[in-house]
C-alpha positions as CSV (number, residue, x, y, z in Angstrom):
1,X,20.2,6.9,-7.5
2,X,21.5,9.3,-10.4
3,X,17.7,9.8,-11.8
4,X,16.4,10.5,-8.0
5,X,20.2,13.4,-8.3
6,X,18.5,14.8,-11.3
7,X,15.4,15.5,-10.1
8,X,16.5,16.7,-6.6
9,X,18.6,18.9,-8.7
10,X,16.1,20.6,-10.2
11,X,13.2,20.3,-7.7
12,X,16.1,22.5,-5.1
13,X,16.5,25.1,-8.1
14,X,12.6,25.3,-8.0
15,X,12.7,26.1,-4.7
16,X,15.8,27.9,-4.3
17,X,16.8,26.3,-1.6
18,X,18.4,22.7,-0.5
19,X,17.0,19.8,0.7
20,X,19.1,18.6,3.8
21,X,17.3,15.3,4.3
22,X,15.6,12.8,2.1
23,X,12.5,10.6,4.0
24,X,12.4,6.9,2.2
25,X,9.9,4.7,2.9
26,X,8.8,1.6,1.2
27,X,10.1,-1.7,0.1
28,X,13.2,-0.5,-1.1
29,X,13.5,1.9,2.2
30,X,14.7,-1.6,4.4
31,X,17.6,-2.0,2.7
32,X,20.7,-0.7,4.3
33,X,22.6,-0.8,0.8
34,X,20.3,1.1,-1.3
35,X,19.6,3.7,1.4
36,X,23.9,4.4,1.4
37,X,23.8,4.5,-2.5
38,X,21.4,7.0,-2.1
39,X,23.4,8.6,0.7
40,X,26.2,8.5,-1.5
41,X,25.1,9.8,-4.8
42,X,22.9,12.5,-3.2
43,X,25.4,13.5,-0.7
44,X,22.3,14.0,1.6
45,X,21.1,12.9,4.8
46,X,18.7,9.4,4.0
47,X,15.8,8.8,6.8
48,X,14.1,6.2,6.9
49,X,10.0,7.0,7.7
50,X,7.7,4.9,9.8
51,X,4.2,5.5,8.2
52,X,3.3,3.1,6.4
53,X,0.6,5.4,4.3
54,X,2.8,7.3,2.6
55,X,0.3,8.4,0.0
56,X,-1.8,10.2,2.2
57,X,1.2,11.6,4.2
58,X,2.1,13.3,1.5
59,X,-1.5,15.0,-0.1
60,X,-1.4,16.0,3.6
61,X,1.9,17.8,3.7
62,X,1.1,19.6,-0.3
63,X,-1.8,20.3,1.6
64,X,-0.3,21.9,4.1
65,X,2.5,23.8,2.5
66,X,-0.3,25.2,-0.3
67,X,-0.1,28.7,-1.0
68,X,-3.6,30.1,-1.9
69,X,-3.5,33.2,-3.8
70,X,-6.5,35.9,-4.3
71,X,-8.7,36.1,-7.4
């Protein structure tokens, strides 16, 4: 929960602005416990997803928010 901190941390300062919510999904995204640690340390809204491809969810959504720039 402190490592996933870090890098939301420095993934906000990338984009200079905060995350409200977190999406989980996975094995470790049915636990009730785990999703309040994360609540906790994070101080951030947890939601749980319920897609299970989550791989191509998200090379959709980078796809999405891609910002194509001129040669």
């Amino acid at each position: 929960a402190f490592g996933l901190r870090q890098n939301l941390e420095i993934a906000e300062g990338l984009l200079g602005r905060a995350v409200d919510r977190i999406g989980v999904t996975g094995g470790g995204a049915r636990s009730q416990v785990w999703n309040q640690i994360k609540a906790d340390v994070l101080q951030r809204e947890i939601v749980t997803l319920d897609t299970s491809e989550t791989a191509v969810l998200g090379a959709a959504m980078l796809a999405g928010n891609r910002r194509v720039r001129a040669r």
